[in-house]
N, C-alpha and C positions, 0 to 999 in steps of 0.2 A: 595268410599269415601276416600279422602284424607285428614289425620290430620298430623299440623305442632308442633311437640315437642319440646320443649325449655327448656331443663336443663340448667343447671347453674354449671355444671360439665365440665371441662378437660377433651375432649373426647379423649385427649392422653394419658394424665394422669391418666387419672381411666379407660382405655379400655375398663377393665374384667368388670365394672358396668355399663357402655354404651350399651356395645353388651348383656349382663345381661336384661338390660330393655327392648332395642328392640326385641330382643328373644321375652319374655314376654309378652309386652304389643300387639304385632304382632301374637301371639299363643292364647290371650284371645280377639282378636278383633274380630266383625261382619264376615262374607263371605262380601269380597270383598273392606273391609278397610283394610287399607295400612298408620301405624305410620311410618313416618320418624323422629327419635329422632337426634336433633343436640344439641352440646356443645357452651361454651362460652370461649373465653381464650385470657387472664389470668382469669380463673374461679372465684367465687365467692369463695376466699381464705383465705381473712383476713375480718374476720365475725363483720360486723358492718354496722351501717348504708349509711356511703360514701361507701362501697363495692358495698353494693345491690340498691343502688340507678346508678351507673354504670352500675351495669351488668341490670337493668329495663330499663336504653337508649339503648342499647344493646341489648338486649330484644324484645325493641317496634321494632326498625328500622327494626329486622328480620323478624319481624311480619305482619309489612307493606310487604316485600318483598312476605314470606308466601302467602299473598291473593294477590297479582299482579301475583302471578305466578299458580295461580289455585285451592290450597288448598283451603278445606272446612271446617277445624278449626283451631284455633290456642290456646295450649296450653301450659301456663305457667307454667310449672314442676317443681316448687319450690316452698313450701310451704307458705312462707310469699308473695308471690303476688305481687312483685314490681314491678308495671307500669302497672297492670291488668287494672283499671277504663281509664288510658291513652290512652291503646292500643283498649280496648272497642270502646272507642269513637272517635278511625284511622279509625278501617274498618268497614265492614258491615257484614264480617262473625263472628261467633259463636266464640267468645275467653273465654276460662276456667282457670279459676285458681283453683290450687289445695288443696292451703289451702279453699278458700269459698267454693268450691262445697263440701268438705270432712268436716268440722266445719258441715255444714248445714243437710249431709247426718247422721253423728253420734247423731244428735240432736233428730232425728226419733227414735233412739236405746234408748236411756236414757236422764235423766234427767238432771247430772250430768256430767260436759266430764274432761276427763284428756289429757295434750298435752306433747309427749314425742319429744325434740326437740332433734338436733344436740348437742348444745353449749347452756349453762346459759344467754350468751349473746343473747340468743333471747327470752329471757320471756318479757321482757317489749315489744317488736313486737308484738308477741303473743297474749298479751293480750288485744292492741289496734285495732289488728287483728279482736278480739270476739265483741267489744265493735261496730268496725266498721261495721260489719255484723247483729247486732241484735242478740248478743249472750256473751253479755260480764256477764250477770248473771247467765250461763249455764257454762263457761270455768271458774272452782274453781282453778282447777290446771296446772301450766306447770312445768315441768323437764326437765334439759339437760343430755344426755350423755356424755356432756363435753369431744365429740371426733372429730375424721376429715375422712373426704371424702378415705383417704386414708384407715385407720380404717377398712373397710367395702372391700376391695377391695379381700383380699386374700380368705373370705366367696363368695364373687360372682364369684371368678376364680374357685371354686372346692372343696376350703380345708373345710370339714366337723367342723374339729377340730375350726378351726376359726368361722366357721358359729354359730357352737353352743356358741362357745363364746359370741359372740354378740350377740346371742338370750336371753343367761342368762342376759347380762348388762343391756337387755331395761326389762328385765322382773325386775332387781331391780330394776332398777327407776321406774318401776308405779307400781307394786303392793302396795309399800307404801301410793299410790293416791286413789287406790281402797280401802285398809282399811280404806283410812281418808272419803271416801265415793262417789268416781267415779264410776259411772255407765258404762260409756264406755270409752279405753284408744282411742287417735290417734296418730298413729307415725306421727311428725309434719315435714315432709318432706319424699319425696318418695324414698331416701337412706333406713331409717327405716323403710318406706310405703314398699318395695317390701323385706325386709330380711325377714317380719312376714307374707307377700305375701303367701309366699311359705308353710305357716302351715295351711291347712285347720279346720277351728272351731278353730283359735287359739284364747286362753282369756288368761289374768288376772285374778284368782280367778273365778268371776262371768263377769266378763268386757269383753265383745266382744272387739275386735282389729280391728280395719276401716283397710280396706286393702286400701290404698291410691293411691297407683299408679292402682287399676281395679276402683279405684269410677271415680278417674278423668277418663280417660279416656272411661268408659260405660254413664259420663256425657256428654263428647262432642260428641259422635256419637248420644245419644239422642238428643241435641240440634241440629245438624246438621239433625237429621229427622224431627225436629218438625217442623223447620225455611221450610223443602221441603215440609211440610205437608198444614201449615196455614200460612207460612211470618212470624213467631213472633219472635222478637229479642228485645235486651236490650231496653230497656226507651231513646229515641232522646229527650227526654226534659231537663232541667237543670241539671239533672245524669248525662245522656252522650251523650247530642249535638252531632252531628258527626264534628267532623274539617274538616275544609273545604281544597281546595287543597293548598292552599298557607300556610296554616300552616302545610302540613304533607313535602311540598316542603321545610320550612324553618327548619324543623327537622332535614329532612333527608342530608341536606348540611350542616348544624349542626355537626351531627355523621361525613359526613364524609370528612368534613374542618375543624373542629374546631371550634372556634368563630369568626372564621376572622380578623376582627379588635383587636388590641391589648387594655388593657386596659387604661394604662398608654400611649400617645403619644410619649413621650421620648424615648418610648421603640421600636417605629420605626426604 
């Protein structure tokens, strides 16, 4: 089994959390599956909606690429899911996103979920996120750590001292979520999904912690058994039509012409 991973991280720039994940996610996979994790760049770096709406056409196109060249899943490795329902409905292989598989997984745990994000800047995501999946009366809470991709780097290179740092900083932000009455935290993104990775039985108080980067990806290697077991994949009806080839052809010259025609004539 072959799974295609799509961070949204600078695989230059964040090396030591690159080779950190594939380590990982390649040490807790099946006998005989093989993650190949790729970057995006310029990475998802100025945290906003025109940001991740980019890196998700970016995203899909490599996605398409992904299943034309033999992969058997494609996963979206960041947690808000841009271009997951789009790219669903490109191919015909099994595509996971990390935030709905992990939301839905923590749902099984408690009643209540708390979402520990990167930056403040994605609670309003977040919560459209819950609302979107059937779970926006379950997500009471989200918290940012109001940091960066960098942040995280010198804990995945080695330095203890750092590690623990940033174990303590997600540990303030939610236990205040769990006193106000979170039943389970998620690191909302697999940056914080793989730091509390590393702590077995780790909680909040009473709050279990979603290891996020082992849910996504023990999800797409189940889906890729189920689809070899019985055919069964997403909904081809009004959800997610498959596109047909002239519109993954009009994308994909999209990505990488541009829009062709200019908008203004003048501007010929």
């Amino acid at each position: 089994m072959r799974i295609f991973w799509q961070s949204f991280i600078d695989a230059t720039a964040s090396a030591a959390y690159m080779t950190r994940l594939s380590d990982y996610l390649n040490g807790i996979a099946e006998p005989g599956t093989v993650v190949d994790v790729f970057g995006i760049s310029p990475p998802d770096r100025h945290f906003g909606r025109l940001a991740e709406f980019r890196c998700a056409a970016i995203a899909i196109d490599n996605g398409l690429e992904a299943a034309s060249r033999g992969y058997d899943a494609v996963v979206i490795g960041h947690f808000q899911d841009p271009g997951l329902y789009e790219l669903k409905s490109a191919v015909t292989i099994p595509v996971v996103g990390a935030g709905e598989v992990c939301m839905h997984y923590a749902a099984r745990l408690g009643r209540r979920l708390a979402l520990v994000t990167l930056d403040d800047v994605f609670q309003a995501w977040h919560y459209e996120q819950a609302d979107l999946y059937g779970l926006g009366s379950r997500v009471r809470h989200v918290v940012g750590m109001n940091c960066t991709p960098a942040d995280f780097s010198a804990a995945f290179a080695g330095d203890s001292t750092a590690r623990e740092r940033m174990l303590a900083d997600f540990t303030a932000c939610a236990e205040p979520l769990v006193r106000d009455g979170a039943d389970v935290v998620v690191p909302a993104g697999v940056l914080p999904g793989l730091l509390v990775g590393g702590e077995f039985g780790f909680k909040i108080l009473h709050a279990p912690v979603v290891n996020t980067a082992a849910v996504t990806l023990k999800t797409a290697e189940m889906d890729v058994r189920l689809r070899a077991m019985n055919g069964i994949e997403v909904s081809r009806g009004p959800f997610c039509s498959l596109a047909n080839e002239h519109a993954i052809e009009d994308f994909r010259s999209f990505i990488t012409h541009g829009r062709g025609a200019p908008l203004f004539p003048s501007d010929v």
